[in-house]
C-alpha positions in Angstrom: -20.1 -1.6 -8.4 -18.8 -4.4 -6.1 -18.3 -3.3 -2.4 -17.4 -6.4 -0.5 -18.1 -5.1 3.1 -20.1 -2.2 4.6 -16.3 -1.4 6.0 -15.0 -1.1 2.5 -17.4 1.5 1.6 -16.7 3.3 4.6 -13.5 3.8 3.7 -14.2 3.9 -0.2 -16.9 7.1 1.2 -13.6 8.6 3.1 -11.6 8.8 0.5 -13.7 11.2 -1.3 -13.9 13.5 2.0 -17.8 11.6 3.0 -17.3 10.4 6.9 -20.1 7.6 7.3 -20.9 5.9 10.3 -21.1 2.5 11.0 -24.9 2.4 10.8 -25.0 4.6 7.1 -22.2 3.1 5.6 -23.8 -0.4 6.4 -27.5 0.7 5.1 -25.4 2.0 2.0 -23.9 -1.7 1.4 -27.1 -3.1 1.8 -28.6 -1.2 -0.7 -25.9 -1.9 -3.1 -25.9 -5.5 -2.6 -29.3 -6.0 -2.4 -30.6 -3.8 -5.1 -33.4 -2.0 -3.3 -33.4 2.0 -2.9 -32.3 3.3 -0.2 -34.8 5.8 1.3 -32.7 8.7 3.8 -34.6 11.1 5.7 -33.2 13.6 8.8 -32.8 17.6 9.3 -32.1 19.7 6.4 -28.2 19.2 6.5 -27.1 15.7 7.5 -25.7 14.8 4.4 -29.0 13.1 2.4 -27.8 14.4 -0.7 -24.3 14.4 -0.1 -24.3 10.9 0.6 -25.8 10.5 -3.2 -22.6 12.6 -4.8 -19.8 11.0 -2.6 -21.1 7.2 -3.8 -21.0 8.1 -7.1 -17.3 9.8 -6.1 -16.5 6.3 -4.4 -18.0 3.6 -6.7 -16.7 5.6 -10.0 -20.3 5.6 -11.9 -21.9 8.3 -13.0 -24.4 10.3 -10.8 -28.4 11.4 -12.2 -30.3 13.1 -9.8 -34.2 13.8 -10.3 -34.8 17.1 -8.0 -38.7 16.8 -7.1 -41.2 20.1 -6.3 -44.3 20.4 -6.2 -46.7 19.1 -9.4 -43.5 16.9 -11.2 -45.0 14.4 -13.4 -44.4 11.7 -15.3 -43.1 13.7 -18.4 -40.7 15.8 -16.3 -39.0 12.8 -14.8 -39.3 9.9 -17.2 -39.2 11.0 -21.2 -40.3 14.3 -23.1 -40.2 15.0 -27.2 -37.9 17.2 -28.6 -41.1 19.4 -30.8 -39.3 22.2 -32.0 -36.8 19.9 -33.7 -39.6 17.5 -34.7 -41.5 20.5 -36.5 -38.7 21.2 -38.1 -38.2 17.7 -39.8 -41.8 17.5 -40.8 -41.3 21.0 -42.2 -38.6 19.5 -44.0 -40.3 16.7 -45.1 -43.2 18.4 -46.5 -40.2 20.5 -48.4 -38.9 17.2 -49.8 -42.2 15.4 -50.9 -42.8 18.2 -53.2 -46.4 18.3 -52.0 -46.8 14.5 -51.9 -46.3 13.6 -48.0 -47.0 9.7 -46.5 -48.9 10.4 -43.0 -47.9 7.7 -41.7 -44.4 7.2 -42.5 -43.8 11.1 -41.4 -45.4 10.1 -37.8 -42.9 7.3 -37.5 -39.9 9.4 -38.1 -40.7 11.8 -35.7 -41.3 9.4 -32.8 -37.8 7.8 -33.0 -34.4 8.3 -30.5 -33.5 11.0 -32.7 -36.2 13.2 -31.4 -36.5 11.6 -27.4 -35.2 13.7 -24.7 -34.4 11.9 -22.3 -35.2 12.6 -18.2 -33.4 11.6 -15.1 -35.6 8.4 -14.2 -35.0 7.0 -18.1 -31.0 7.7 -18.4 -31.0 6.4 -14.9 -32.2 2.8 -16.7 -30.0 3.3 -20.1 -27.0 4.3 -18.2 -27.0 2.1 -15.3 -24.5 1.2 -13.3 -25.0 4.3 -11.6 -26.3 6.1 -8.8 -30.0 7.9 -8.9 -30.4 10.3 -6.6 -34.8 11.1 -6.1 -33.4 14.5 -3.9 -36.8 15.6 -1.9 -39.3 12.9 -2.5 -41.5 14.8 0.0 -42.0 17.6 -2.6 -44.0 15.7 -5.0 -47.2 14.5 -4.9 -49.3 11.0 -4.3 -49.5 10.3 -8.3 -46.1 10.9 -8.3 -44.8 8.2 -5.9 -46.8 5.8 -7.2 -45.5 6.3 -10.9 -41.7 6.3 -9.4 -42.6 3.0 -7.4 -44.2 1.1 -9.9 -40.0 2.3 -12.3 -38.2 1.1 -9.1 -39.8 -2.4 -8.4 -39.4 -3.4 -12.2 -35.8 -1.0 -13.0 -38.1 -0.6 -16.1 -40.3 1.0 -18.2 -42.5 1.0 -21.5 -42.2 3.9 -23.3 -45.7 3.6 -26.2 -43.5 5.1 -29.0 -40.7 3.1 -28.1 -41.1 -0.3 -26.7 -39.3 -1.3 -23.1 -36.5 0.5 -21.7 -35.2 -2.1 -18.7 -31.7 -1.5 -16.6 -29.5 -4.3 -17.3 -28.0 -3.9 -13.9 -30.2 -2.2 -11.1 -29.1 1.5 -10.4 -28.4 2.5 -6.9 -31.2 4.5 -6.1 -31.1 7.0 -3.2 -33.7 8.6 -2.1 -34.1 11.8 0.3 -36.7 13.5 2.2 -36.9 16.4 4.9 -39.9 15.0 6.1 -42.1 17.8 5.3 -45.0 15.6 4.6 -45.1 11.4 4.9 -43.9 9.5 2.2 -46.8 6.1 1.8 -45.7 3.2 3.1 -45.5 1.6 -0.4 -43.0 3.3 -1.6 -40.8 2.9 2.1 -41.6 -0.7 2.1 -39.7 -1.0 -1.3 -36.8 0.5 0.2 -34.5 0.2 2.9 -34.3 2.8 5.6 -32.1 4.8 7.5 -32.3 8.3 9.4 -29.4 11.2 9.3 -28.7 12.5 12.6 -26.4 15.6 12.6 -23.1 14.2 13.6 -21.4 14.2 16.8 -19.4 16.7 18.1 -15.9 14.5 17.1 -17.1 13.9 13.6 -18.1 17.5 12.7 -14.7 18.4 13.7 -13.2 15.3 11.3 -15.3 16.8 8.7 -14.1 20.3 9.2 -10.7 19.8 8.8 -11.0 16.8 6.2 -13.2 19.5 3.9 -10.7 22.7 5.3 -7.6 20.9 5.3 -5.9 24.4 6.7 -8.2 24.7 10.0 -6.9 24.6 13.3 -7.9 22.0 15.3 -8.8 24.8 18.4 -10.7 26.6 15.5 -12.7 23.3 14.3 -13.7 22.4 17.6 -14.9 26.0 18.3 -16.7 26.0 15.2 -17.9 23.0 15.9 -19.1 23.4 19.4 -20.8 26.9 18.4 -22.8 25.1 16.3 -24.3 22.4 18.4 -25.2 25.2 20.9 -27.3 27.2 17.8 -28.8 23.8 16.8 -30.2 23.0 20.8 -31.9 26.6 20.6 -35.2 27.5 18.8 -34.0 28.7 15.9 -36.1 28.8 12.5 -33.1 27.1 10.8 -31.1 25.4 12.5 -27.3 25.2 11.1 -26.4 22.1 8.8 -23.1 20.2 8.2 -23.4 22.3 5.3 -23.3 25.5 7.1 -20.8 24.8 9.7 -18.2 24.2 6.9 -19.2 27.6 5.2 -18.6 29.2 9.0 -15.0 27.7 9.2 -14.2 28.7 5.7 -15.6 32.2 6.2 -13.2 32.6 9.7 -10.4 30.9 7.8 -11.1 33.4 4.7 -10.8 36.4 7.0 -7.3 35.2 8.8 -9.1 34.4 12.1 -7.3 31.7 14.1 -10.2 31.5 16.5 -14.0 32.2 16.7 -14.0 35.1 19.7 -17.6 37.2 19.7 -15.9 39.8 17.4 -15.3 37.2 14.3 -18.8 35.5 15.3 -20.8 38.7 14.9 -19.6 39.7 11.6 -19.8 35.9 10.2 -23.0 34.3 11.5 -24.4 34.9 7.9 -22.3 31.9 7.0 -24.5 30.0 9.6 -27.5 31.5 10.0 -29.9 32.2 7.5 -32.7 34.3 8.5 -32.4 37.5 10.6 -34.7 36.5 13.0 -32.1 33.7 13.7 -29.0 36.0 13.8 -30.8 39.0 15.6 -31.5 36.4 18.7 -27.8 35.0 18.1 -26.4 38.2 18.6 -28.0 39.4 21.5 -25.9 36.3 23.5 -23.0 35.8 22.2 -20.9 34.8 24.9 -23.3 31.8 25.6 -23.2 30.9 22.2 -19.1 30.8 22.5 -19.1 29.7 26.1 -16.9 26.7 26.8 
């Protein structure tokens, strides 16, 4: 995974349809070059986790994510047992030895690769070079972040059954949080840092018609600006990259050539997510499309 400049990956990123800035494609580099995570927060929407998929696009490795939620652990991330099969093979065993089992040799057998299901965190290590996405570090607890710091500083991990399972070569580890809850400084200090603003208003029209290469440059902009307005109000949810995409594809799906209050009424559930949103939307339309 050799990158030699941050402006390399930039354009490495744009050639699989990601549009970094200056400041993410150099934090990006840095991470890559330096071998430490790199830990992304912003708004639902900036592109966290796209950012993950589109470097794997870009540096042609393989991409792992571990989604986190509430009460993941160890097993869920790391390394689980395969028991159904294992009870099977002692079942066989028992089957075979005509009565006359060894213990100790049947415990052996079952503990081996054959049996070891393997999690995001420990294919990560096996598989490296590639990228590890940690989507929503937020979502998990305090045990949890300190078991996935003490796997990050070494890229390894011992495995009782097993022995030590080490990376060869350092994956590139991504990590993302909405910011629902601080993340300890431990685990940031590991890391390098950098925060997703929603893009300006000239590169969420480059990414509308790089993703929709059939949008009009009149209906990108509109889309575009439309969406800026709904993200200065109070809304509940306020639109994401994500979403202004789906609103452009939805107009372009319908044959609209430009967003007018009409094709905004009947589409804002491409943008908007809760009713409460769209019901305020609705009642203002022409200051939502003003401009």
């Amino acid at each position: 995974m050799s990158v030699p400049a941050p402006q390399d990956l930039a354009k490495a990123l744009d050639g699989v349809g990601y549009l970094a800035d200056d400041g993410l494609a150099t934090a990006a580099f840095l991470s890559l070059r330096m071998h430490r995570p790199l830990f992304c927060e912003g708004e639902p929407g900036t592109g966290k986790t796209s950012l993950a998929t589109s470097l794997a696009q870009a540096l042609g490795v393989p991409l792992i994510r571990l989604q986190c939620h509430e009460g993941i652990d160890a097993t869920q991330a790391l390394y689980d047992w395969d028991f159904p099969r294992q009870l099977l093979h002692l079942r066989a065993l028992e089957a075979a030895s005509h009565g006359e089992l060894d213990a100790d040799a049947a415990e052996q057998s079952l503990y081996t690769e054959r049996f070891l299901l393997a999690r995001p965190l420990l294919r990560a290590l096996r598989e490296a070079p590639c990228v590890l996405l940690v989507d929503e570090i937020d979502r998990a607890d305090d045990e949890f972040e300190a078991f996935l710091l003490e796997v990050l500083s070494e890229n390894a991990v011992t495995l009782p059954e097993i022995g030590e399972v080490r990376a060869e070569v350092a994956p590139l580890v991504i990590l993302t949080s909405n910011r629902t809850r601080e993340v300890h400084d431990a685990l940031k200090r590991r890391c390098l840092y950098h925060w997703l603003e929603h893009p300006d208003l000239a590169r969420e029209v480059q990414i509308l018609k790089r993703r929709l290469p059939g949008v009009s440059d009149r209906l990108a902009a509109q889309v575009a600006n439309a969406v800026r307005r709904l993200r200065a109000a109070e809304l509940l949810k306020p639109p994401g990259v994500a979403e202004t995409i789906d609103w452009a594809e939805a107009l372009l799906a319908l044959g609209k050539t430009e967003l007018d209050a009409e094709a905004a009424a009947i589409t804002l559930g491409a943008v908007l997510k809760y009713r409460e949103d769209a019901d305020r939307v609705r009642v203002d339309l022409d200051a939502l499309l003003a401009g």
